[in-house]
C-alpha positions in Angstrom: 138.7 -82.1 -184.2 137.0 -82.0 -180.8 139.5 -82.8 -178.0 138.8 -86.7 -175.9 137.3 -86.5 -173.0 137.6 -83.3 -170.9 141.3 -82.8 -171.1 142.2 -79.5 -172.1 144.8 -78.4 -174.8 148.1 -79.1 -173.7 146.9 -82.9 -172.3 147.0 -84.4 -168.9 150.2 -81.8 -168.0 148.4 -78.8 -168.6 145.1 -80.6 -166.6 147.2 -80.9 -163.5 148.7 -77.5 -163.3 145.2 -76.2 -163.5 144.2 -78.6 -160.7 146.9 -77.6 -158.7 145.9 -73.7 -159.6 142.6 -74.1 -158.8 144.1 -76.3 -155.0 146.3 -73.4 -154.1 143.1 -70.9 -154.9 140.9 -72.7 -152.2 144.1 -72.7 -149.8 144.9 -69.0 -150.3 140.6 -68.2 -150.1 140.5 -70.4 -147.0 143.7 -69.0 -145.4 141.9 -65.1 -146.5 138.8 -65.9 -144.5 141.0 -67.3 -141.6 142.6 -64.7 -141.4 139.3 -62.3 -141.3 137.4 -64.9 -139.3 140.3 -64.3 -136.8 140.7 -60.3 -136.9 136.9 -60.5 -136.0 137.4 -62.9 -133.6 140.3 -60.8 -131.6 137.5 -57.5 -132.6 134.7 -59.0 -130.8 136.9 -60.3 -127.5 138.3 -56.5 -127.4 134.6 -54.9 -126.9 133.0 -57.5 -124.7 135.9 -57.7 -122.2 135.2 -54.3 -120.9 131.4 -55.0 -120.8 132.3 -58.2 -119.0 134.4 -56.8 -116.2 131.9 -54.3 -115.6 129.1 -57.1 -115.1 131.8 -59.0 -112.6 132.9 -56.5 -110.8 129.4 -55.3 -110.2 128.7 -58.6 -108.2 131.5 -58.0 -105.8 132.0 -56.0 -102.6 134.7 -53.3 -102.5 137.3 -54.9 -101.3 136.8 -57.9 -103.6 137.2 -55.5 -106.2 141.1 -54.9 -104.8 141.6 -58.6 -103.7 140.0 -60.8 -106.6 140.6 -61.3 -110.1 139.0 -58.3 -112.2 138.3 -60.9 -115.0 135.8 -63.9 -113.1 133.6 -64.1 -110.3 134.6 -63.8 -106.3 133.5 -66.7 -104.4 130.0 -64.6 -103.0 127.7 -63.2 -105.6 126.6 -59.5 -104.0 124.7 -58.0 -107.2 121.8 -57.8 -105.2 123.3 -56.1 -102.0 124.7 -53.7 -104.5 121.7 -53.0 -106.5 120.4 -52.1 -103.2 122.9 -49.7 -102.0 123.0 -47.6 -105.2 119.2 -47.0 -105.4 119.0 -46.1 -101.5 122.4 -44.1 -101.0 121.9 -40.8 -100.3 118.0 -41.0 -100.3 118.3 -42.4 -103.9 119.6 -39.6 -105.8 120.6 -42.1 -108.6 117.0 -42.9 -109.3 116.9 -38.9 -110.0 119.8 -38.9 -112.1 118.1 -42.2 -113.6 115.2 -40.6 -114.4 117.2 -37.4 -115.4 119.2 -38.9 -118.4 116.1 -40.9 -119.5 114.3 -37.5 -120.0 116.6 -35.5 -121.4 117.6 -38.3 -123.7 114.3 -38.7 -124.5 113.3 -35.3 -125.4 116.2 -34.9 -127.4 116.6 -37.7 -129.4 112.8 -37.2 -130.1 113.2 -33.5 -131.3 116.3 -33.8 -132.8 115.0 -36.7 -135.1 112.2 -34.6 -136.7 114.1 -31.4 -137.0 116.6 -33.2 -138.8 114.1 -34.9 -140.7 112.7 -32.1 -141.3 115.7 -30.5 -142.4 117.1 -33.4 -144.6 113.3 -33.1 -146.6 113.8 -30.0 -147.5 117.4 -30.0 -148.5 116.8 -32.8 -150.6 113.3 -32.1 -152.0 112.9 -28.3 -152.1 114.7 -25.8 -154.1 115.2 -22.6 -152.6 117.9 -20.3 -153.0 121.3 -20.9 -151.5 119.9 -24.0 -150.4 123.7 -25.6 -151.4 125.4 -23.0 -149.7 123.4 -23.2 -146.1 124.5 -26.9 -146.1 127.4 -27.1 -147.0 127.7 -24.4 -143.7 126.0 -27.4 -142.0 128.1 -30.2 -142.9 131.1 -28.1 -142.2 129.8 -27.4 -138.1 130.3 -31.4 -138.0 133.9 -30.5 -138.1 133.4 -28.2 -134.9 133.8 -30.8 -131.7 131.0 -30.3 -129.1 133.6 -29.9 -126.3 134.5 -26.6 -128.3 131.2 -25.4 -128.2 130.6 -26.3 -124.7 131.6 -22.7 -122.9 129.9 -20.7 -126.2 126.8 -22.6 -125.5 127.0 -22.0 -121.2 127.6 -17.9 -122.0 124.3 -18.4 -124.2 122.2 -20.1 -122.0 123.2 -17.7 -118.8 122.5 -14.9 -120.5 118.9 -15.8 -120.6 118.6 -17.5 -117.5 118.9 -21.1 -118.8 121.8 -22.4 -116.4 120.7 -25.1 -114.0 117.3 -26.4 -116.2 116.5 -29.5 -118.4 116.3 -27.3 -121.1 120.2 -26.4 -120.4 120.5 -29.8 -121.7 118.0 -30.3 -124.0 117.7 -27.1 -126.2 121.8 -27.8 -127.8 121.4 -31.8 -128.2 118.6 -30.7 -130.9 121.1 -29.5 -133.4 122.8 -32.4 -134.9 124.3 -31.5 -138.2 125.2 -35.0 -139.2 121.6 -36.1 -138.6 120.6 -33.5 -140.9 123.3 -34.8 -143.3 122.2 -38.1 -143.3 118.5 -37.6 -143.9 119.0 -35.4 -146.7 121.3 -38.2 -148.6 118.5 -41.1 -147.4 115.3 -38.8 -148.3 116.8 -38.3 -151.8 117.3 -42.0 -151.9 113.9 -43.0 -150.8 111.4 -40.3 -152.0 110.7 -40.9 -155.5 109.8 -37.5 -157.4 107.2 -38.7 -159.3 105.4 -39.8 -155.9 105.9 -36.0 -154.5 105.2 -34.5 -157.7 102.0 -36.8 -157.5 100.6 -35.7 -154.0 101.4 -31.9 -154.8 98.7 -32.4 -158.5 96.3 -33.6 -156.6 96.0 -30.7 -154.7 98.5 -31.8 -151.4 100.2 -28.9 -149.4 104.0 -29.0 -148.7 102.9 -29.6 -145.3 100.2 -32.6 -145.5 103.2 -34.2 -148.2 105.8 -34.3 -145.1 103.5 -35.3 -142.9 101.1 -38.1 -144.7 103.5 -39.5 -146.9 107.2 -38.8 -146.7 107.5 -39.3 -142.9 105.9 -42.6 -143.4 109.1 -43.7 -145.8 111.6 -42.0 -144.1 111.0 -43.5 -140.5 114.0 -45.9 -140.8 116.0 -43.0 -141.1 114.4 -40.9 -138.6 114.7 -44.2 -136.3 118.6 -43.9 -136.7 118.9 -40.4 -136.3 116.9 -41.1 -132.6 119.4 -43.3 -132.1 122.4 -41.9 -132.5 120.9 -38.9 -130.5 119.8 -40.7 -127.6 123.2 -42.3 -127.6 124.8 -39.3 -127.6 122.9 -37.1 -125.4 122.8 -40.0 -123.0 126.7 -40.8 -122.5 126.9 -36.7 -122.7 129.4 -35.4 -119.8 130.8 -32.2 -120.6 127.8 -30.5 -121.5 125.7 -30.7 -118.5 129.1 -31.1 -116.3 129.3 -27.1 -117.8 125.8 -26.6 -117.5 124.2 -27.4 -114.3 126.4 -27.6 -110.5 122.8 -28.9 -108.8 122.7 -32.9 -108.4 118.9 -32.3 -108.5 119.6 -31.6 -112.8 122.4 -33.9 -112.8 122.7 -37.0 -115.3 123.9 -40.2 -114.9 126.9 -39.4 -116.0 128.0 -36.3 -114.2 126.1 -38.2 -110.9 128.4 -41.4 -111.8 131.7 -39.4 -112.1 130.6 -37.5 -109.1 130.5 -40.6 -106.4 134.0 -41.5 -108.3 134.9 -38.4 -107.5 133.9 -38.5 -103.6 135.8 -42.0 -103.4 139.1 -40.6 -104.6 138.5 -37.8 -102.0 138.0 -39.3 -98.6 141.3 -40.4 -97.6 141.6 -44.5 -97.3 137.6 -44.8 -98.2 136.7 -47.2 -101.1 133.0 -47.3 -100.1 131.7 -46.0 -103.6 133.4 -47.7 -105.8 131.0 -50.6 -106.0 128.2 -48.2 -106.3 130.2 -46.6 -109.6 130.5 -49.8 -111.3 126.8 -50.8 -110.7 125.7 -47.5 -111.3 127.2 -48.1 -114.7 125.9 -51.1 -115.4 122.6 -50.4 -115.2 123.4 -46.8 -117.1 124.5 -49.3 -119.9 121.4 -51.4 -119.9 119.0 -48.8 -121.4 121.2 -48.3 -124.5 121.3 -52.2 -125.2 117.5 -52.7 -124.8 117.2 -49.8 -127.6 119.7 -51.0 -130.0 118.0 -54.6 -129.4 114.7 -53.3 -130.3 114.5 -51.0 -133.0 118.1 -52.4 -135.0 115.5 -54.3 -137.8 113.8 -51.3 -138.0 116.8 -48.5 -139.2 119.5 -51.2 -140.3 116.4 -53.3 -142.9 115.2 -49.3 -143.6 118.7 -47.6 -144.6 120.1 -50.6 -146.5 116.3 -50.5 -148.8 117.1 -46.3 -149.5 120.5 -47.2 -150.0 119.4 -49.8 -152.8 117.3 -47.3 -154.7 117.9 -46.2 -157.6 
């Protein structure tokens, strides 16, 4: 017999314990998501506060920076004095270190991105012996930190007369084993065999196949791998710290730490400690723009490889 109505089996009892099952399901989902919604919350507050003092204290003098709060605004805005004063101190040497990072961060992230696309084809689409065995030695130098490699790397470049050059810089922030890593798992993803296999019966060399047609589909991946390596070869200190004692080759970063430097050295002087924090402000501002305008082009590509089957 078919019940009446809706009621389950076990009558109106059994209907309000599953009500109140299906109540304290919501409150526990809702009080899950709160509890997320908060963790994010407390996440997002954590990495904007230290990009927000930065952006304050680069509108106040130097002894604003000592007298004020660090977290809001002093009474005068000075952003523009201080803009001033770090692109005409010392003759503008930051606008050399400026331009410094921009090239070597440049060249690298542009050479490293095709090597290790390059790479990453051939691990995943060519067989060749002891293909497995030359990267597995790869992935295991991702192990090896940089900072280990810094002094090898400076006994390398002296001996052939290297120390003190762009390419100082330049030449080790090519290699970048887990961009080589990555490309190999995203160009088996999103280079179908059938297409390769394709290209190479009509007649296609190994080269024109890279080059006309799998570069094409993996540029979301070789947009990631440029950004990771400008990132990195951008906010890289130790390296060209090791590599280079002329502030004519300096970077950003060595310049930056070397005005922090000079303040903490002339007894009682605070002069450059405004020029620091606006120095690192704009330093910052290069790195956002990127991230702003090529994110839909390496976050839309990766998550399509990742799908494929």
């Amino acid at each position: 017999m078919a019940r009446i109505g809706s009621l389950p089996a076990g009558g109106p009892v059994a209907a309000t314990r599953q009500t109140s099952a299906r109540a304290v399901g919501r409150r526990s989902g809702w009080t899950l998501r709160g509890l997320v919604l908060l963790f994010l919350v407390l996440m997002l507050v954590y990495f904007v506060i230290p990009l927000f003092w930065l952006v304050v204290s680069a509108t106040k003098t130097n002894d604003e920076l000592f007298s004020t709060f660090g977290l809001w605004f002093a009474p005068d805005f000075h952003l523009l004095e201080n803009l001033h004063d770090v692109f005409t101190y010392d003759d503008g040497i930051f606008v050399t270190w400026l331009t410094n990072s921009a090239y070597y961060a440049v060249v690298s992230a542009l050479g490293a991105s095709l090597i290790a696309t390059l790479a990453g084809y051939t691990f995943a689409k060519l067989s060749f012996p002891g293909r497995e065995l030359v990267f597995a030695i790869i992935l295991g130098s991702i192990m090896v930190p940089n900072t280990a490699l810094a002094i090898p790397t400076y006994l390398v470049l002296s001996k052939v007369g290297l120390v003190n050059t762009p390419l100082a810089i330049i030449l080790p922030s090519l290699v970048t084993p887990f961009g080589v890593y990555l490309m190999r798992v995203y160009a088996e993803q999103a280079l179908p065999d059938d297409l390769l296999d394709a290209a190479r019966v009509d007649g296609a060399s190994e080269w024109r196949i890279f080059w006309s047609i799998a570069l094409r589909l993996l540029a979301p991946g070789f947009v990631t791998v440029l950004l990771l390596t400008f990132v990195g070869t951008w906010n890289n200190f130790f390296l060209p710290l090791v590599v280079t004692n002329n502030p004519a080759y300096y970077p950003l970063t060595v310049g930056l730490a070397n005005w922090n430097q000079l303040s903490q050295t002339f007894s009682g002087s605070r002069i450059l400690y405004t020029l620091v924090i606006t120095g690192s402000l704009i330093s910052v501002i290069p790195l956002m723009i990127g991230f702003l305008f090529l994110q839909r082009y390496w976050q839309s590509g990766l998550t399509f490889g990742s799908l494929r089957s």
